[in-house]
py3Dmol code that shows the C-alpha trace and the ligand (Angstrom):
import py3Dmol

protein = """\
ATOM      1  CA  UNK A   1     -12.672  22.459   2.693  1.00  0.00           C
ATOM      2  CA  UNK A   2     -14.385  22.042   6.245  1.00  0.00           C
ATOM      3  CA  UNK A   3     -12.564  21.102   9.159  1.00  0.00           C
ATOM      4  CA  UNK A   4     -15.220  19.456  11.593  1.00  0.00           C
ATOM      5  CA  UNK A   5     -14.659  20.932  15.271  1.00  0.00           C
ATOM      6  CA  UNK A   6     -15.715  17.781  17.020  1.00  0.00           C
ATOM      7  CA  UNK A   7     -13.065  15.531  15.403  1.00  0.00           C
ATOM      8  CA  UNK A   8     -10.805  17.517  13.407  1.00  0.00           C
ATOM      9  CA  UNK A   9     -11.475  15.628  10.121  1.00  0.00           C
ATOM     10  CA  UNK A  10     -11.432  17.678   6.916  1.00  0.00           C
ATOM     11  CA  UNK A  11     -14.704  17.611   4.003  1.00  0.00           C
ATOM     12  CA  UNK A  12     -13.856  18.848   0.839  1.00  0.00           C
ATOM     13  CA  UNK A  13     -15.943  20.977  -0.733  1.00  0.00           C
ATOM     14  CA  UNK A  14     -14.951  21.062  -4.321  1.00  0.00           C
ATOM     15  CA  UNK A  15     -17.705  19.073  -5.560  1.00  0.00           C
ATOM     16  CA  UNK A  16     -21.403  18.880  -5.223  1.00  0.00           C
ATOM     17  CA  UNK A  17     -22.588  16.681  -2.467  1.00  0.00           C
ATOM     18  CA  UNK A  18     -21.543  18.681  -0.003  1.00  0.00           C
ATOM     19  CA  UNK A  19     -25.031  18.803   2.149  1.00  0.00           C
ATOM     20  CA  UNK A  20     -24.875  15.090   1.830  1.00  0.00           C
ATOM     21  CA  UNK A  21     -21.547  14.180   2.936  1.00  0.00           C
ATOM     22  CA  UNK A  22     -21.780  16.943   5.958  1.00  0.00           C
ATOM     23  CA  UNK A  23     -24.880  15.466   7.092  1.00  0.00           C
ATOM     24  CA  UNK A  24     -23.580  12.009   6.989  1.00  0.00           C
ATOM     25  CA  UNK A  25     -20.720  12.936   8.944  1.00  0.00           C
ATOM     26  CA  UNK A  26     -22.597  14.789  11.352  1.00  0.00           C
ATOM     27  CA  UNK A  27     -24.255  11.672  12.062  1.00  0.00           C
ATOM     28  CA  UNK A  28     -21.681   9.626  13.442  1.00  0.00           C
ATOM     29  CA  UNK A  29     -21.524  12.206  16.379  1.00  0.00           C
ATOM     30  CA  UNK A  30     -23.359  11.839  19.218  1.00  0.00           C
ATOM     31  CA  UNK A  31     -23.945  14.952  19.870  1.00  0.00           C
ATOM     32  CA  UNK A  32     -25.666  15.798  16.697  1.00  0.00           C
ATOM     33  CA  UNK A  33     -27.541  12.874  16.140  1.00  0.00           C
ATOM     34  CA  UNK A  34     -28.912  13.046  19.891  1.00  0.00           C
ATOM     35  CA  UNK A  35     -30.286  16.462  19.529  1.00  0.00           C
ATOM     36  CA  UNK A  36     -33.219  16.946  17.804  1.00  0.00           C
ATOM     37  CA  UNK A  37     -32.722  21.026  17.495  1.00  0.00           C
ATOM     38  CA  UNK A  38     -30.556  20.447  14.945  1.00  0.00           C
ATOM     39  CA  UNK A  39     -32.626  18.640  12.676  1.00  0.00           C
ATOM     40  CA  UNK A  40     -34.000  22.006  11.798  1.00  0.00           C
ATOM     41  CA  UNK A  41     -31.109  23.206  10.944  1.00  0.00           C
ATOM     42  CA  UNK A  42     -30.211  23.807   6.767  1.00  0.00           C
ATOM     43  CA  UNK A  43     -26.194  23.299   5.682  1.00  0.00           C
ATOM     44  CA  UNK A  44     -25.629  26.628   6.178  1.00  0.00           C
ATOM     45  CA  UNK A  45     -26.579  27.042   9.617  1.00  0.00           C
ATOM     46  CA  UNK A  46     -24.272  23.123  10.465  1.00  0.00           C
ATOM     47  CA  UNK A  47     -21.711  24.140   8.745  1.00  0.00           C
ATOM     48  CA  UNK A  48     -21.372  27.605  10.858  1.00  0.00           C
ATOM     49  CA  UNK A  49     -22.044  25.198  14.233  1.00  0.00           C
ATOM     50  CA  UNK A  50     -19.856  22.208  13.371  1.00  0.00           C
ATOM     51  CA  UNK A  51     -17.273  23.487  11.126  1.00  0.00           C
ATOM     52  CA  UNK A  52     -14.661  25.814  10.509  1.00  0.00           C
ATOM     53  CA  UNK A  53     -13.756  26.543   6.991  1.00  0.00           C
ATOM     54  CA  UNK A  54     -10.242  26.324   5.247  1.00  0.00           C
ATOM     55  CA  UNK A  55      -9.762  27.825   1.830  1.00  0.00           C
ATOM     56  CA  UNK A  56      -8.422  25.933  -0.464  1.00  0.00           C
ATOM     57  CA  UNK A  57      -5.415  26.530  -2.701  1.00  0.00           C
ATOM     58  CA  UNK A  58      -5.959  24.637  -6.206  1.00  0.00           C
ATOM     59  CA  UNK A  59      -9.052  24.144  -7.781  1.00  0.00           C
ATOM     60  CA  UNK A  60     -10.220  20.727  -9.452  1.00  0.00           C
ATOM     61  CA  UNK A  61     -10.682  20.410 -13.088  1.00  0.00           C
ATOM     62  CA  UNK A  62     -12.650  17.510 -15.594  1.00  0.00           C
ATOM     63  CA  UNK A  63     -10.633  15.695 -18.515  1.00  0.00           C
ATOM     64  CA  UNK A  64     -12.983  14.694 -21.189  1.00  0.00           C
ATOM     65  CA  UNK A  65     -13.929  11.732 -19.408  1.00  0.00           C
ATOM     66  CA  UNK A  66     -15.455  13.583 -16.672  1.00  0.00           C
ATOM     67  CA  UNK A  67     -12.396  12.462 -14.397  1.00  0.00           C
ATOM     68  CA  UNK A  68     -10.919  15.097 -11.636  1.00  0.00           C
ATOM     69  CA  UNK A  69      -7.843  16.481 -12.128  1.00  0.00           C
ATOM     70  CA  UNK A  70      -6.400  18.450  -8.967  1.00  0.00           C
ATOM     71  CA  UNK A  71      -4.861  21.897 -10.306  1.00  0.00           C
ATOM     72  CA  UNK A  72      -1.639  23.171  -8.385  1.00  0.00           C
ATOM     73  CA  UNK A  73      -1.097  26.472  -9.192  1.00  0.00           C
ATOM     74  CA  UNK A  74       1.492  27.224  -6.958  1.00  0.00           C
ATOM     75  CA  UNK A  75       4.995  25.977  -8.384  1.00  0.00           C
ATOM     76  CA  UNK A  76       6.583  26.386  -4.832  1.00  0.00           C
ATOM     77  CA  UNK A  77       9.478  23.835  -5.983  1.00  0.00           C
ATOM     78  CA  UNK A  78      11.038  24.270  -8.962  1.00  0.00           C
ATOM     79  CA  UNK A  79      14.663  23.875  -8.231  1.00  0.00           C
ATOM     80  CA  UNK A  80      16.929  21.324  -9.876  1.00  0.00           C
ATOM     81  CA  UNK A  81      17.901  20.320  -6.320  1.00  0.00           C
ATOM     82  CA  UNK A  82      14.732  19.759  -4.315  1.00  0.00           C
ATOM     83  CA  UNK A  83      15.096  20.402  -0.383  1.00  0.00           C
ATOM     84  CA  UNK A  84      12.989  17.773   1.245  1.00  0.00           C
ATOM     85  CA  UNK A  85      14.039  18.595   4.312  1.00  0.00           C
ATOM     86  CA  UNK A  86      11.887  21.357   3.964  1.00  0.00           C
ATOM     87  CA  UNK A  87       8.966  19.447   2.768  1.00  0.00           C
ATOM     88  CA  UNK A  88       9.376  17.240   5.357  1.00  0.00           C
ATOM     89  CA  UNK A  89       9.343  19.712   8.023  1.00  0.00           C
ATOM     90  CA  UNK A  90       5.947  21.203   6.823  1.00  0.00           C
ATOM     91  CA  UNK A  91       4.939  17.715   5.892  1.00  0.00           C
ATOM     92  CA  UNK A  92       4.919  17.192   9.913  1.00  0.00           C
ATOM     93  CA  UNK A  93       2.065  19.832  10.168  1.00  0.00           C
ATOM     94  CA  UNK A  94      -0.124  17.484   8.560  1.00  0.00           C
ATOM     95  CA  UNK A  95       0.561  14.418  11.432  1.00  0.00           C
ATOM     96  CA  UNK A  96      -2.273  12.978  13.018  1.00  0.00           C
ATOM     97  CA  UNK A  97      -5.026  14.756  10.684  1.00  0.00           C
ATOM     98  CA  UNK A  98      -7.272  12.897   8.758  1.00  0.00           C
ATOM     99  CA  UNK A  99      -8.796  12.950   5.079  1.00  0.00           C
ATOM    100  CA  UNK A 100     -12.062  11.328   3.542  1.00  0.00           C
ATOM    101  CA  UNK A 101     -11.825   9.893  -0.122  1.00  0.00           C
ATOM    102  CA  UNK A 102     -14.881  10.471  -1.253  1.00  0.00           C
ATOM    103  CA  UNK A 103     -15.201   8.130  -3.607  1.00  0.00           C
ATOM    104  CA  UNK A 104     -14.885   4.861  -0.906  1.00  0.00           C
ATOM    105  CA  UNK A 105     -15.635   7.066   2.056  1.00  0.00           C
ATOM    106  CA  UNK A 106     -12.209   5.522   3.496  1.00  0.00           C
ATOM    107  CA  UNK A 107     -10.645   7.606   6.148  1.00  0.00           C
ATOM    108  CA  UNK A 108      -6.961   7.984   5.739  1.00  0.00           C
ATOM    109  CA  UNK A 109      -4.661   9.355   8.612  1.00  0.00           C
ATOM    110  CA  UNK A 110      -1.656  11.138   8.102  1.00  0.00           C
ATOM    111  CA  UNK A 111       0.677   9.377  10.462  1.00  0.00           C
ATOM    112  CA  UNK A 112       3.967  10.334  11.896  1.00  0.00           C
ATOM    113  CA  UNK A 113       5.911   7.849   9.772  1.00  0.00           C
ATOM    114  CA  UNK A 114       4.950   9.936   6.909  1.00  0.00           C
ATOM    115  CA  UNK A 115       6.850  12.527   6.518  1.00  0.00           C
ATOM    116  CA  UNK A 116      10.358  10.732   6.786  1.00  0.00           C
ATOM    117  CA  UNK A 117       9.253   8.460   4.817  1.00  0.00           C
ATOM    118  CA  UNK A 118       8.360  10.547   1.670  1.00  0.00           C
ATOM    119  CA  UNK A 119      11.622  12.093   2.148  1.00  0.00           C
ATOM    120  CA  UNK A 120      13.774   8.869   1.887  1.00  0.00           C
ATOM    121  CA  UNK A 121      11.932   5.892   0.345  1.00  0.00           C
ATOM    122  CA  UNK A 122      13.323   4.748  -2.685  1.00  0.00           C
ATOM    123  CA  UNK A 123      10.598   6.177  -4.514  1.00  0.00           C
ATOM    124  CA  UNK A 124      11.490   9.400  -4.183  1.00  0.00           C
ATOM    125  CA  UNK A 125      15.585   8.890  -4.270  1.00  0.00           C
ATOM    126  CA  UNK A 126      15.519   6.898  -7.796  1.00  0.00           C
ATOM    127  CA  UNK A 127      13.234   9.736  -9.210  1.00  0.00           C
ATOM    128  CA  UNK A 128      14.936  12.897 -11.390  1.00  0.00           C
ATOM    129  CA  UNK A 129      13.604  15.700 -13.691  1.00  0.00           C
ATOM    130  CA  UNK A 130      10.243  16.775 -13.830  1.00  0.00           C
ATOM    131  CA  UNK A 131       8.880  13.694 -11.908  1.00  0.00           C
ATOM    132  CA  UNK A 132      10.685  14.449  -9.209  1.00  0.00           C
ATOM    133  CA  UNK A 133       9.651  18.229  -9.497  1.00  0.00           C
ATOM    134  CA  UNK A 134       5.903  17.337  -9.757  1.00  0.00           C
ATOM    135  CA  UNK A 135       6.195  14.420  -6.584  1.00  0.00           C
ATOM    136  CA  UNK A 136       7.458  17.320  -4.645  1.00  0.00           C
ATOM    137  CA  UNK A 137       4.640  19.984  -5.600  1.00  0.00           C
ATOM    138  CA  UNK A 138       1.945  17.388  -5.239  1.00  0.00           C
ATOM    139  CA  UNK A 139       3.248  16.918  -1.384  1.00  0.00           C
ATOM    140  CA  UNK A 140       1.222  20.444  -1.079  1.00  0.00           C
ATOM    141  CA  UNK A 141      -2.282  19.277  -1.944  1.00  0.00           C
ATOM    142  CA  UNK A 142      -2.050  15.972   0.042  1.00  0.00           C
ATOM    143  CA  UNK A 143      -5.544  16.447   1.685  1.00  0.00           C
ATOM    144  CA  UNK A 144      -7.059  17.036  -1.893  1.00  0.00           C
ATOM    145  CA  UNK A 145      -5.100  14.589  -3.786  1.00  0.00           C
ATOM    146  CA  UNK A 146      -6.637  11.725  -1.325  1.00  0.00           C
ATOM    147  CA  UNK A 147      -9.898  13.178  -1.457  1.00  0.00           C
ATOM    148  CA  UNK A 148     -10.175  12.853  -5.145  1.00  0.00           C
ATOM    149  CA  UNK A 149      -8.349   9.497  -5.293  1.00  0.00           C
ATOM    150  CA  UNK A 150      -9.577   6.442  -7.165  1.00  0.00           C
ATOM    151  CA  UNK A 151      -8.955   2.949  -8.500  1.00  0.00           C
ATOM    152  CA  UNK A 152      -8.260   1.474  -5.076  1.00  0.00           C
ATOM    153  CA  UNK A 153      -6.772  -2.221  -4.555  1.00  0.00           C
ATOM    154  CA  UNK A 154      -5.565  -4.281  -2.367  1.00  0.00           C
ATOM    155  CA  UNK A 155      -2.407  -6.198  -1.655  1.00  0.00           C
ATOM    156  CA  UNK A 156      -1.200  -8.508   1.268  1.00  0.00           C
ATOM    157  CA  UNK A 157       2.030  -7.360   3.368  1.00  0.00           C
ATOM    158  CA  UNK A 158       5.194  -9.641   3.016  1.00  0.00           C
ATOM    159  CA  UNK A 159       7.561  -7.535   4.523  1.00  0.00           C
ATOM    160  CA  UNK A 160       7.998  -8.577   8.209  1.00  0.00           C
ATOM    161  CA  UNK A 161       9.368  -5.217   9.313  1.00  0.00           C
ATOM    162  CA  UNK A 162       5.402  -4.014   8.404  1.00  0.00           C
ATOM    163  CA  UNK A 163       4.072  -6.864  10.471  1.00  0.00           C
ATOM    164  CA  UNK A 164       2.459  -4.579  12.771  1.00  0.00           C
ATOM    165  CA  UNK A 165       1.972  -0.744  11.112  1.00  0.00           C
ATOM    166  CA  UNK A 166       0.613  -2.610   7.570  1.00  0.00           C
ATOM    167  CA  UNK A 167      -0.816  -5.834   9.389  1.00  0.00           C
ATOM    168  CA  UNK A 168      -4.017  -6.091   7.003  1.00  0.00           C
ATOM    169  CA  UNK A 169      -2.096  -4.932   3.907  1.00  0.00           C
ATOM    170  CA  UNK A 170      -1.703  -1.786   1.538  1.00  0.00           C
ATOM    171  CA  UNK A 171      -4.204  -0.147  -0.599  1.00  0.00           C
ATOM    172  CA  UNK A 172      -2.903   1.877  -3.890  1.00  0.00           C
ATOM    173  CA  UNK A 173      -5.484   4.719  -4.659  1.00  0.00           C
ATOM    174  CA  UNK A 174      -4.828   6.453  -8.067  1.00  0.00           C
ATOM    175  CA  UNK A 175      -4.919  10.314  -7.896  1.00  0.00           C
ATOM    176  CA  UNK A 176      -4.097  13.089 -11.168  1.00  0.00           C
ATOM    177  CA  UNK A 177      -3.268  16.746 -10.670  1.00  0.00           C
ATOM    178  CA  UNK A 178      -1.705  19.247 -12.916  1.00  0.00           C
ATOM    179  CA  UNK A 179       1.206  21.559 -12.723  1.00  0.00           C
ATOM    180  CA  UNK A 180       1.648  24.484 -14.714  1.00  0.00           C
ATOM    181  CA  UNK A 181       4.389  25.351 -17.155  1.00  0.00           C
ATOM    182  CA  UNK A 182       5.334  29.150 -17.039  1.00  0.00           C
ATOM    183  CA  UNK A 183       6.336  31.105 -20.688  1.00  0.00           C
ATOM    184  CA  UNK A 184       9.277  33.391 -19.752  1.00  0.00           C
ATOM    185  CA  UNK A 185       7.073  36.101 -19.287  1.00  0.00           C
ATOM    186  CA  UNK A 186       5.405  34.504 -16.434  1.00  0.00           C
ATOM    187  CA  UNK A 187       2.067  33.317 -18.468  1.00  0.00           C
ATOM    188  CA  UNK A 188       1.208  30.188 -18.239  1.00  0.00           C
ATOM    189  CA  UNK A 189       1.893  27.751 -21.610  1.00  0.00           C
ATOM    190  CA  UNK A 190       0.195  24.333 -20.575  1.00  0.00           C
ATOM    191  CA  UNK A 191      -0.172  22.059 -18.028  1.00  0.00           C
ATOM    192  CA  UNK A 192       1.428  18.755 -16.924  1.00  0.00           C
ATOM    193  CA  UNK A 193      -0.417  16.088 -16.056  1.00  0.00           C
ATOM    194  CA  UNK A 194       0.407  13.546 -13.506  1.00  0.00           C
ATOM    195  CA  UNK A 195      -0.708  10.609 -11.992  1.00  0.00           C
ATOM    196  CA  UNK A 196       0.621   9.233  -8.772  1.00  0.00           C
ATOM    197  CA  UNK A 197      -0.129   6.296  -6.410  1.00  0.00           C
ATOM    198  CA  UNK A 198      -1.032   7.036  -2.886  1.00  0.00           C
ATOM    199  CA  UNK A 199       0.004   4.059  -1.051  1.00  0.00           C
ATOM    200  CA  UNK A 200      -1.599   3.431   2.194  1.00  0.00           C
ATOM    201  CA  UNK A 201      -0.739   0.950   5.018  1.00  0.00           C
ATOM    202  CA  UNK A 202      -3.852  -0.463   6.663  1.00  0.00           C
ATOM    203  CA  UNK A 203      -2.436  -1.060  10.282  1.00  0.00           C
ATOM    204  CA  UNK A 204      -2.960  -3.246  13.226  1.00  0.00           C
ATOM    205  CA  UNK A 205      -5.187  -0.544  14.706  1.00  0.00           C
ATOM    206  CA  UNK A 206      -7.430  -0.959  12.318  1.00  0.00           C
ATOM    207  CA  UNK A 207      -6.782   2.423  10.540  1.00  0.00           C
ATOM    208  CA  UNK A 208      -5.686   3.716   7.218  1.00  0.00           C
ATOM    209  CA  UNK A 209      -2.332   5.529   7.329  1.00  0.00           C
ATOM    210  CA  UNK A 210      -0.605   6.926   4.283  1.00  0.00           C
ATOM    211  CA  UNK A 211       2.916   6.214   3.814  1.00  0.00           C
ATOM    212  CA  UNK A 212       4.190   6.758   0.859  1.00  0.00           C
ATOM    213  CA  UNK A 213       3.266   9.047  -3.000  1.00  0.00           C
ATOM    214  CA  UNK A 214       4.915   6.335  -5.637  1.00  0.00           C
ATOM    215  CA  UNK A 215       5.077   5.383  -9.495  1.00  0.00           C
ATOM    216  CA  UNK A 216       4.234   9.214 -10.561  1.00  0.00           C
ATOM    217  CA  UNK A 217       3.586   9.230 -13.978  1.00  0.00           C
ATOM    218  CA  UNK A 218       3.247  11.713 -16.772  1.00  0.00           C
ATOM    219  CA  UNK A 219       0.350  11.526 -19.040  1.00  0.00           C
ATOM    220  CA  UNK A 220       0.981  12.400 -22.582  1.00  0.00           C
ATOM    221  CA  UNK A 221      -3.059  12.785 -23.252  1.00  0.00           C
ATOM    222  CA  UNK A 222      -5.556  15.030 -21.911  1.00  0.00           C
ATOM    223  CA  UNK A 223      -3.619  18.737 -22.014  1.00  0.00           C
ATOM    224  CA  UNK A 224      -5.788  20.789 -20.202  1.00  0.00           C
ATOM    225  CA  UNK A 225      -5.934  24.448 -21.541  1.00  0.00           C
ATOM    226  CA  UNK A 226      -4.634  27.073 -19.499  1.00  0.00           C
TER     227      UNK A 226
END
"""
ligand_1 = """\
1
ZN
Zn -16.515 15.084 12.946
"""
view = py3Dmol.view(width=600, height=400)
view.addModel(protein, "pdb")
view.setStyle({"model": 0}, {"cartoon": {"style": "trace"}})
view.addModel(ligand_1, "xyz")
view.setStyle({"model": 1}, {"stick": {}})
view.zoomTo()
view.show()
């Protein structure tokens, strides 16, 4: 993906608008839109001005309805006992950056709330098994996992205690990755599939935050080949 040096915010680049969707960010700056140089510049030559690159680690793949499925290959938890203290220390890295789902074009910020609260909710502490495996695992692709997220809807905030950080309410986007399952040998046998719920607070400041990964599911359809 593409981190954009004037605001930080990240384009993915694992599908095939790109050119679109980096001149359409472009043109929300100033500084490119008021500079008519640049409008003789191709994608190539933007990208290299406005944007450094960051490689990404999973690939996306198609179920047979065309739908994205984001592949994890690395297993980095597979422990009966998951340490999300750990995850919630890297977790932290991610505070205060910023993600485009490309299917709304909503920006969602990763706020500092987040990472404690993946760690405790009662999402994560009822889960066991595999489920709580894959939850874990997905907390690696986060920027990927919201930029290929779907099915978005809304619903009000009754909790007083959210009066202020989810003042407009909280949006559910659906997102699917995969997790491989190794052979002793170290080959890979199949793939998992999961679905999970990004659940997103829509604050007083007017911004999207996400707060929570919830309801992970696994699908029993659609085995992707290894
Ligand atoms: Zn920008």
């Amino acid at each position: 993906m593409y981190k954009c040096k004037l605001c930080g915010r990240y384009i993915e680049d694992l599908t095939e608008d790109l050119a679109t969707r980096i001149l359409e960010h472009l043109e929300k700056h100033e500084e490119y839109a008021n500079c008519s140089d640049y409008k003789e510049y191709n994608t190539d030559a933007l990208i290299e001005k406005f944007f450094i690159y960051i490689p990404n680690s999973c690939t996306i793949s198609y179920d047979a309805n065309n739908n994205p499925i984001v592949v994890i290959s690395d297993v980095r938890f597979s422990n009966r006992n998951i340490d999300w203290t750990e995850i919630k220390e890297y977790l932290m890295e991610y505070i205060d950056s910023s993600y485009e789902v490309i299917e709304t074009s909503d920006i969602i910020y990763i706020g500092s709330d987040f990472p404690k609260e993946i760690k405790g909710s009662a999402d994560t502490i009822r889960l066991k098994g595999a489920n709580i495996k894959a939850k874990a695992n997905a907390t690696q692709e986060i920027p990927v996992l919201l930029s290929f997220a779907n099915n978005k809807r809304w619903q009000e905030n009754l909790k007083t205690k959210h009066n202020t950080d989810a003042k407009y309410g909280w949006y559910r986007f659906t997102t699917r990755f995969a997790l491989p399952v190794y052979l002793e040998n170290g080959e890979i046998e199949r793939f998992n599939i999961f679905r999970i719920e990004m659940l997103v607070r829509h604050a007083s400041d007017d911004k999207l935050y996400l707060y929570d990964m919830v309801n992970i599911k696994k699908e029993t359809s659609n085995p992707l080949e290894p």
